[in-house]
C-alpha positions, 0 to 999 in steps of 0.5 A, a space after each residue: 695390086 699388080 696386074 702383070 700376068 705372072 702365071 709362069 713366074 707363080 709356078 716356077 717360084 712354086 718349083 724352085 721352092 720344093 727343091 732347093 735349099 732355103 738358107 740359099 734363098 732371100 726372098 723379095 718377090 717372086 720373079 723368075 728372070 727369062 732375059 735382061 739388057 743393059 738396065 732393063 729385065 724381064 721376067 718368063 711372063 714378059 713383064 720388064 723392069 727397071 734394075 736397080 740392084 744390078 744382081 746384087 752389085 755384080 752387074 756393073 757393065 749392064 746386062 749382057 753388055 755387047 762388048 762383054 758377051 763378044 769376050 765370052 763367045 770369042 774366048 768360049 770357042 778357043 778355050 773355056 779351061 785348062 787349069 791355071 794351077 798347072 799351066 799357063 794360058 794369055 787372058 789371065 796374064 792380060 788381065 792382071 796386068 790391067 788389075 795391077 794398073 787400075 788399082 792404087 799403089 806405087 809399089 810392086 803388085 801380085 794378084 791371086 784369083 778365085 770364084 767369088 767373094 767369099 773365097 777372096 776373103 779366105 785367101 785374104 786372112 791365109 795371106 795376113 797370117 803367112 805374111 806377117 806370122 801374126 794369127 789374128 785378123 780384125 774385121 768389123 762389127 756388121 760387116 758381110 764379107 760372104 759364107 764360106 768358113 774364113 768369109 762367114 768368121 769375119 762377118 759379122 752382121 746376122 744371127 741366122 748366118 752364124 747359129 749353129 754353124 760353129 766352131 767358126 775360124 778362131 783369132 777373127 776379131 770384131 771391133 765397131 765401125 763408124 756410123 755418122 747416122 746412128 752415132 755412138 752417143 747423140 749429136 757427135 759429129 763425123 770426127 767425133 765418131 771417128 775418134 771415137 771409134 779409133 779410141 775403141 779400137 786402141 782400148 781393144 789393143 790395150 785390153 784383149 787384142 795384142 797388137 803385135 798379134 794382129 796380121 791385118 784389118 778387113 774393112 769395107 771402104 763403104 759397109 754394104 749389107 749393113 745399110 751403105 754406111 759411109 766412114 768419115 775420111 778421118 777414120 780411114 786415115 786414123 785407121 791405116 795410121 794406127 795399122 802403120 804404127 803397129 806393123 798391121 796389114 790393111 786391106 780393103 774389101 772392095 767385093 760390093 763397091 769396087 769396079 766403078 761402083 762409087 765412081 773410082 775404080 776402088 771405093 777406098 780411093 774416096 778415102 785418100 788411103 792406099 792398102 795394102 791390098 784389094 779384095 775383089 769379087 761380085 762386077 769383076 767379070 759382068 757376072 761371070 765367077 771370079 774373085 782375087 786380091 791384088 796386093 803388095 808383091 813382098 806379102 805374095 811372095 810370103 807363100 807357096 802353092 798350093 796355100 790358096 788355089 782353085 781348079 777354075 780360078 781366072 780361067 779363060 772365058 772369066 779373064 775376058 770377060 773381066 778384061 772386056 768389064 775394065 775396058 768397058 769401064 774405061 772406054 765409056 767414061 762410065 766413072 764420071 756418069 756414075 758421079 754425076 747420076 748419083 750425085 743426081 740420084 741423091 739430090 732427088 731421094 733428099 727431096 723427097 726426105 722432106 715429104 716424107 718423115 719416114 726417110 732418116 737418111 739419104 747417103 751415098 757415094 756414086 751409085 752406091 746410095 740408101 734411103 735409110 727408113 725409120 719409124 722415128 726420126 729422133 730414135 732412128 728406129 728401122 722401119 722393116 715393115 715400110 721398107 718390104 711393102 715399099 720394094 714390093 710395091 715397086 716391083 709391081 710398078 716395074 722395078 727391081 729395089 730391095 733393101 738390107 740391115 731391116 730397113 734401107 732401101 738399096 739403090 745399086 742399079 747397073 753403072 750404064 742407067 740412064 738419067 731418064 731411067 733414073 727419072 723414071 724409077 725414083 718417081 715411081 719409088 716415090 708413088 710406092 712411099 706415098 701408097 704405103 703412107 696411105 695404107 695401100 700396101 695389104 700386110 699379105 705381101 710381108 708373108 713373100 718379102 723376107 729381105 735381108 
């Protein structure tokens, strides 16, 4: 049991509870966030933790990096907004063309803005239909891309995201994804499930998806809410060979796994893919809203305002702050210590695989990594319950862990952990599973942790 003091925390999360919404709420723990810096938060109470979860993806720099907050303030007093649908301002212009350099392709690029992910999504599918002329979009079986309608269409990874919230948008289809952990039929390999996953996608062409109907493919270059699962490198190859041969776009949606976060710039250059588009959101700002797409300059030239445009899309304080998060990235060799401290991470979550008999899987790329929990290891049955007591328990040792897709635990820290922060939280994860296995964990703690 815990033995922080947590009275301010208790009423607060007690306040919060009576007057906002619950559909915008995941509960873990109660913890109520007075401060944070570089790896470290702490709560109203005074009670620091270890971050591993970088406000869902969006903290990549670290709290409130130097370099970032002087941006903001820098920027704040000359101009916080003059819409950029009508007018011009200096940030905006920098900005993209940094994100025009550091994303992949040798071809001429454009870039639109938003606010957050959900948004980008939206002006993705406008930007597959009025570019190609086809209506239909593909995304993928469990996959999360946000809760706006257009976002909300294309995900497909809850019940509660989708009940009773149609019609949705129509013309978005669902095809499987590529699991090499809980595989189609037992025992195949990574390219058997690869090929097997394209033939799939080749029989929906041939029974209930025209082709020739398609305007793009949305796929996530590592599925995130579904748990981080990793494509093989085949299948993102076969698939953009398949988009090519059909006149199909193909873009990736980077929202979780872009800026660093797998120790390229853009999680699909692990996959020897180029796209035709980027669909960015979550770290590009440190934590400020901001959202966009680059993609190829002939597919933005394809439309007019105002078909995807928002009053505070890239303003000022935004556009710096995202300029100050590349540079930051740049400047501090981040992407090799994201390389080298999650291969590290991975090594030491495959050790403990083999004390413990509930961890399935460990997989990752840079810090991107899920330990995978299971009741059996032969059925790959989620093991929710361990996976609640075990982020819960952690918290109360001093680190913020969650977990999605019911039962994989999250390991997405702020980019700049350092190895002896890492040192430290995986021991303490480690004390939490041998505590849940002793049964020190009481059932009381599942009645707060919901978890995603």
């Amino acid at each position: 049991m815990t033995s922080k003091k947590l009275d301010k925390c208790m009423k607060l999360v007690e306040e919060d509870k009576a007057v906002t919404s619950p559909a915008a709420k995941v509960p873990y723990y109660p913890l109520v966030v007075k401060s944070a810096s570089g790896s470290i938060v702490e709560d109203v109470d005074g009670n620091s933790y270890i971050d591993l979860l970088s406000s869902a993806g969006a903290i990549n720099t670290g709290h409130c990096h130097p370099k970032v907050v002087n941006a903001i303030k820098n920027q704040s007093e000359k101009l916080i907004l003059y819409t950029h649908a009508y007018m011009y301002h200096e940030p905006i212009i920098e900005l993209t063309k940094e994100l025009i350099k550091i994303s992949p392709g040798d071809f001429r690029k454009r870039v639109f803005y938003g606010l957050c992910g959900s948004d980008a999504n939206d002006g993705a599918i406008k930007l597959a239909r009025t570019a190609t002329g086809r209506p239909k979009v593909i995304s993928f079986m469990r996959a999360y891309h946000g809760s706006t309608y257009g976002a909300l269409s294309l995900s497909a990874v809850s019940l509660p995201m989708r009940r009773h919230l149609g019609p949705l948008l129509p013309d978005i289809h669902q095809v499987p994804y590529p699991d090499t952990y809980r595989t189609p039929l037992p025992g195949m390999t990574e390219d058997e499930v690869a090929d097997f996953t394209i033939k799939q996608i080749e029989n929906a062409f041939e029974s209930y998806i025209p082709p020739d109907e398609v305007g793009a493919f949305i796929i996530e270059p590592i599925q995130g809410d579904a748990g981080l699962v990793i494509p093989p490198v085949k299948f993102m190859k076969d698939l953009k060979k398949l988009c090519e041969k059909h006149g199909i776009l193909f873009f990736s949606e980077e929202v979780q796994q872009g800026f660093g976060r797998t120790g390229k710039w853009f999680g699909i250059e692990n996959f020897d893919v180029v796209p035709d588009g980027i669909i960015m959101g979550k770290a590009m700002a440190s934590g400020l809203p901001l959202s966009g797409m680059v993609a190829r300059a002939e597919l933005m030239e394809s439309w007019e305002a105002p078909a995807h445009l928002f009053t505070a899309a890239g303003n000022p304080v935004c556009s710096a702050a995202s300029l100050a998060t590349i540079n930051v990235l740049r400047d501090e060799n981040i992407l090799s210590h994201v390389t080298e401290t999650g291969n590290y991470a991975m090594e030491r979550f495959r050790k403990m695989q083999e004390k413990y008999d509930i961890i399935g899987d460990v997989r990752g790329i840079g810090l991107s990594v899920a330990v995978d929990l299971v009741t059996d290891r032969e059925t790959k049955e989620r093991h929710r319950e361990a996976a609640a007591k075990i982020c819960y328990r952690c918290w109360e040792k001093g680190l913020l862990l969650s977990f999605f897709s019911g039962s994989v635990l999250r390991f997405q820290p702020p980019l700049v952990i350092t190895r002896e922060q890492v040192e430290e939280a995986i021991g303490k994860i480690d004390e939490s599973i041998e505590e849940f296995y002793r049964g020190d964990i009481p059932d009381s703690v599942l009645e707060t942790v919901k978890g995603w």
